[in-house]
C-alpha positions as CSV (number, residue, x, y, z in Angstrom):
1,X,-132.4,-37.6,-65.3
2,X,-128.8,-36.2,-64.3
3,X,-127.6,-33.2,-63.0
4,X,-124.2,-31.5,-63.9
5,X,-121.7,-29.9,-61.9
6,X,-118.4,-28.5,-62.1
7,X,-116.0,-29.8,-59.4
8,X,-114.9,-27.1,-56.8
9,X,-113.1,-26.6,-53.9
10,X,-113.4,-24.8,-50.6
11,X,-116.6,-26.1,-50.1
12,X,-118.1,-25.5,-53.6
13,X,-116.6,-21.5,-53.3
14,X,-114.4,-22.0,-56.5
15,X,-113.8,-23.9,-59.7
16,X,-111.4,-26.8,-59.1
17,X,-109.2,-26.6,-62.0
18,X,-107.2,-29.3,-61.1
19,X,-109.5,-32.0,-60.6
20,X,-109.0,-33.4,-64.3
21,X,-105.2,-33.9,-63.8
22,X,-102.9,-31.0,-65.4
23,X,-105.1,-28.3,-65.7
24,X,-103.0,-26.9,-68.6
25,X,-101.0,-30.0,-69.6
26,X,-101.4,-29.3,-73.5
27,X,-103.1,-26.2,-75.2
28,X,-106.0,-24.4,-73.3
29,X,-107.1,-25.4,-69.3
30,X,-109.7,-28.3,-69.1
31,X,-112.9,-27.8,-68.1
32,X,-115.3,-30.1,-66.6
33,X,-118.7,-30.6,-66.0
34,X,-119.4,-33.7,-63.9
35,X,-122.6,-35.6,-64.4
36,X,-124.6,-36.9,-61.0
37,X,-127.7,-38.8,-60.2
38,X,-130.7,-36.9,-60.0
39,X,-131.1,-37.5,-56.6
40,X,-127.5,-37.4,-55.4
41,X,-127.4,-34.6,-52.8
42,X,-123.8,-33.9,-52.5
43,X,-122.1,-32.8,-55.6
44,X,-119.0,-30.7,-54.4
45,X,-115.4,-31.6,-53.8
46,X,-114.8,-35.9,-54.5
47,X,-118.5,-36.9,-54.4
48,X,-118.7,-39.9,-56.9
49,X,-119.9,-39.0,-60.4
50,X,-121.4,-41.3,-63.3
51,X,-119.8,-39.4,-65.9
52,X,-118.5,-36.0,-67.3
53,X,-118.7,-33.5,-70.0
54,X,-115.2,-31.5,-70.5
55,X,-113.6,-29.2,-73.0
56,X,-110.5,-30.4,-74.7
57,X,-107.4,-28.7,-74.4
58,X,-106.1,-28.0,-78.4
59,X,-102.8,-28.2,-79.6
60,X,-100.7,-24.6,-80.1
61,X,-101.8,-25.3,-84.3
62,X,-105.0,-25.4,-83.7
63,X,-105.3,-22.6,-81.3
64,X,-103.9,-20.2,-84.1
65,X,-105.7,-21.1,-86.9
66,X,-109.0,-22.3,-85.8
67,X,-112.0,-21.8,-83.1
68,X,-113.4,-25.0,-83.5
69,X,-113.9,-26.3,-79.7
70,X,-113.4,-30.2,-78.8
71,X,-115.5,-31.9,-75.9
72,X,-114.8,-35.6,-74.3
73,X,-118.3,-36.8,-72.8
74,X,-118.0,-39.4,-71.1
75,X,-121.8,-41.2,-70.3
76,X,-122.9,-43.0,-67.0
77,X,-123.1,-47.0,-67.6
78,X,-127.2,-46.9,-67.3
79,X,-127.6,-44.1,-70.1
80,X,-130.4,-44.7,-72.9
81,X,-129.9,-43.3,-75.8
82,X,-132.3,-40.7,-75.3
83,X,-130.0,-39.6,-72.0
84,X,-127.0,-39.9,-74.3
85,X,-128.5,-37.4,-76.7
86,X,-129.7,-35.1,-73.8
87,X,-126.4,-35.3,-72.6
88,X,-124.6,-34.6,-76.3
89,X,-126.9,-31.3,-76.6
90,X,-125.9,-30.2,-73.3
91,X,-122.4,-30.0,-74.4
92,X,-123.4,-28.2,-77.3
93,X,-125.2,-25.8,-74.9
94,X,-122.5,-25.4,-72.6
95,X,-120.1,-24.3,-75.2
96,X,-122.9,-21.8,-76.2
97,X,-123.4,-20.4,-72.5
98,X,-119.7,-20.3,-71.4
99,X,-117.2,-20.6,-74.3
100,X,-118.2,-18.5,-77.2
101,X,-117.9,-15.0,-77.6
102,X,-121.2,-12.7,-76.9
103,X,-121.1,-10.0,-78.9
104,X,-122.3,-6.1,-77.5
105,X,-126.0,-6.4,-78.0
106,X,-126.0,-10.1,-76.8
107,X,-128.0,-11.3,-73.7
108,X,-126.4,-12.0,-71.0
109,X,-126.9,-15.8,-69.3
């Protein structure tokens, strides 16, 4: 189906932060998961993507008085809807794994 990546840098040895624009032009930094063929080997650096998943910067109100999280997904041309709902749930995963708080006795992922 499609693979996700985030965009790095120094051949794939760190997050590129900057490769949405303004990392922190409003609110919190964006990040992005890019999504790729299946078979595309390279993923790193400007390899072309078919779409992305990426966290919203909020505004400074919203920062202080809620946690709610906003995600832009952006799906490739070809996508069923099937793929589009695979792809919606993987957001919804991806906040889970790396944006919401673990608390003591949680797993680690």
């Amino acid at each position: 189906m499609y693979k996700l990546h985030n965009p790095t840098c120094f051949g794939g040895m760190c997050v590129n932060c900057c490769a949405e624009g303004n990392p922190c032009g409003k609110g919190c930094c964006k990040v992005s998961f890019r999504v790729y063929d299946a078979e595309q080997q390279k993923t790193d650096g400007d390899a072309p993507y078919l779409g992305h998943i990426m966290k919203k910067p909020k505004s400074l109100s919203l920062e202080l008085f809620t946690d709610a999280d906003a995600f832009e997904v952006i799906f490739p041309q070809e996508a069923t809807a099937a793929q589009k709902g695979v792809l919606i749930g993987t957001s919804i995963f991806l906040n889970a794994i790396f944006f919401e708080e673990k608390g003591q006795d949680a797993p680690l992922v």
